[in-house]
N, C-alpha and C positions, 0 to 999 in steps of 0.2 A: 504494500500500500504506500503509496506516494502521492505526497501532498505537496503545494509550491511554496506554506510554511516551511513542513520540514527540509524541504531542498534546501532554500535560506539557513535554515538552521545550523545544518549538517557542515553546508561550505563554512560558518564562522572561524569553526577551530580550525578548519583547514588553514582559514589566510593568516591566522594566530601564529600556525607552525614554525611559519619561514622566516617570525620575527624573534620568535622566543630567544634564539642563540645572542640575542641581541637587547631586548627587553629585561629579558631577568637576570642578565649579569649587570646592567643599568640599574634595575630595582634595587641587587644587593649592594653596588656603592650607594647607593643615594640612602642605604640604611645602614649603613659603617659597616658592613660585613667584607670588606676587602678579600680576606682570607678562604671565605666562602667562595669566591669567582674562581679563584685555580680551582679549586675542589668541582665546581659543578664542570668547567672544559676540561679536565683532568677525565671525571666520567664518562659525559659525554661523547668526549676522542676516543675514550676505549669500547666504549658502546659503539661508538659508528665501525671502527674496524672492524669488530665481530659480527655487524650488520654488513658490512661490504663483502667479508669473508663469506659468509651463510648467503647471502642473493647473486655472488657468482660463480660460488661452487654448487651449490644446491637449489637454483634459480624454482622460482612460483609462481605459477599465472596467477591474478588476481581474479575474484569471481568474476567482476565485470566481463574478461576476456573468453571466459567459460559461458556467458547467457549471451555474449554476441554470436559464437560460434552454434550454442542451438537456435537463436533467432533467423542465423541468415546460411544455414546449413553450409559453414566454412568448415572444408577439409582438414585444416592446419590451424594449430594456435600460432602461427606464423600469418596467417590469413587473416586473423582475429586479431593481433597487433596491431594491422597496418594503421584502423582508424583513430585508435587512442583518443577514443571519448571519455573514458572517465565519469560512467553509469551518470549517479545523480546530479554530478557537476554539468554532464552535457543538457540536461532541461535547465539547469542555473543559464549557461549560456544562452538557449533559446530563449527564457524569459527575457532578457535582459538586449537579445541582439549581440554583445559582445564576446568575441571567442578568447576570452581570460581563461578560464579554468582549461581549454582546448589546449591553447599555446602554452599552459603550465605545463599540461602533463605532454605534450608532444615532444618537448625538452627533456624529458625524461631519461638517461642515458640507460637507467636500468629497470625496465619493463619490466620485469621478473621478479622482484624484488618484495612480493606479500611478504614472507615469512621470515624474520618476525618485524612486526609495525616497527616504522620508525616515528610514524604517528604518535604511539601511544609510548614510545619509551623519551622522546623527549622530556616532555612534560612531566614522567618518572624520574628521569633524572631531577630535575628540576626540585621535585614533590621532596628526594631525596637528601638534598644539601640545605631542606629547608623553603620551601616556596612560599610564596606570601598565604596568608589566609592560615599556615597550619596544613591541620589534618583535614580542614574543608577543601583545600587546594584538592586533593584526591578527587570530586566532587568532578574537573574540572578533567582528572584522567579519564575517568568514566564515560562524561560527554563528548571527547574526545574518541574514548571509544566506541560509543555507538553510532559516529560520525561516519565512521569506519567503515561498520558493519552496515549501515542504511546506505551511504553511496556505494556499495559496491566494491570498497576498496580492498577491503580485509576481511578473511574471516575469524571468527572469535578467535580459537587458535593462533592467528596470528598474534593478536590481543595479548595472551596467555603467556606465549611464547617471549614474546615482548619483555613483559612484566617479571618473569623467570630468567633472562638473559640479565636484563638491569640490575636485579637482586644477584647473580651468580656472581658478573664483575665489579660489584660494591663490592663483596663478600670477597672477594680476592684481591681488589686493589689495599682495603682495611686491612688483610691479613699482611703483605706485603711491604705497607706502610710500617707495622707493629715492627717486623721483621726491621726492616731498615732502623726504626729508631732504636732498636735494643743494640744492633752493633754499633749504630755511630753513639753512645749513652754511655756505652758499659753496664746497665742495667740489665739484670736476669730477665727475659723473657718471662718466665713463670710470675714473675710478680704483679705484670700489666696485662690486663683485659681488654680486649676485641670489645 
């Protein structure tokens, strides 16, 4: 079911995405948290690797490319590529006359790329070093991910996938960090907690 509400809707966190790397490291100087800005690029950069890693070794069609192919009975997800509408974004378009969201994703270098959301692990990071609002920020991964799943971008899984990858390399950068500071310290490891 689609509505020209929720098209609108959906697109919002999309045009958020492209600013976030940008906004909220703004947000945390403009709140003294200097410290906090490596920490959230720090994540992020290792997030995006293991996201570049995973969409061009283990590439993903997105559903969108799966319901064009039975719409217009394309032999090839190569065939299903070619138009790079971008499900719900392409009626955003239509509404509007302007092919914005078209030209976004036809720029796209990595078509393949569902699995895991880079959508929904941004804005985890973010959640992660601290994002404005708190634990309501979260609030804002969720809408984020349903953005996801109504245009056609992602499916839950990806979501999931996402949110499990962000947690894996928090969890490894803090162990690594620990690691680092007890040699350069001289402090027993056993004494300081993760």
């Amino acid at each position: 079911m689609h509505t020209h509400l929720l098209d609108f809707l959906a697109a919002l966190p999309y045009l958020m995405h492209y600013i976030l790397p940008v906004v909220f490291p703004l947000y945390l100087f403009l709140s003294n948290r200097l410290e906090d800005i490596s920490k959230f690029y720090w994540l992020l950069g290792w997030v995006m690797w293991c996201h570049y890693f995973i969409w061009l070794v283990f590439p993903h069609a997105p559903p969108w490319v799966l319901d064009h192919m039975a719409r217009n009975n394309a032999s090839s997800i190569a065939q299903a590529m070619m138009h790079r509408e971008g499900c719900a974004f392409a009626r955003v378009d239509a509404y509007t006359g302007i092919p914005f969201f078209f030209n976004m994703f036809n720029g796209n270098p990595i078509p393949y790329g569902s699995f895991p959301s880079g959508h929904v692990a941004w804005p985890l990071c973010a959640h992660l070093v601290g994002g404005p609002g708190g634990n309501y920020f979260v609030l804002y991964i969720v809408y984020m991910g349903w953005a996801t799943l109504y245009s056609c971008h992602h499916y839950l899984l990806d979501a999931i996938g996402a949110v499990v990858l962000v947690l894996a390399i928090r969890r490894i950068i803090a162990y690594f960090s620990l690691d680092y500071r007890c040699k350069s310290t001289g402090i027993s490891c056993s004494t300081l907690s993760v």
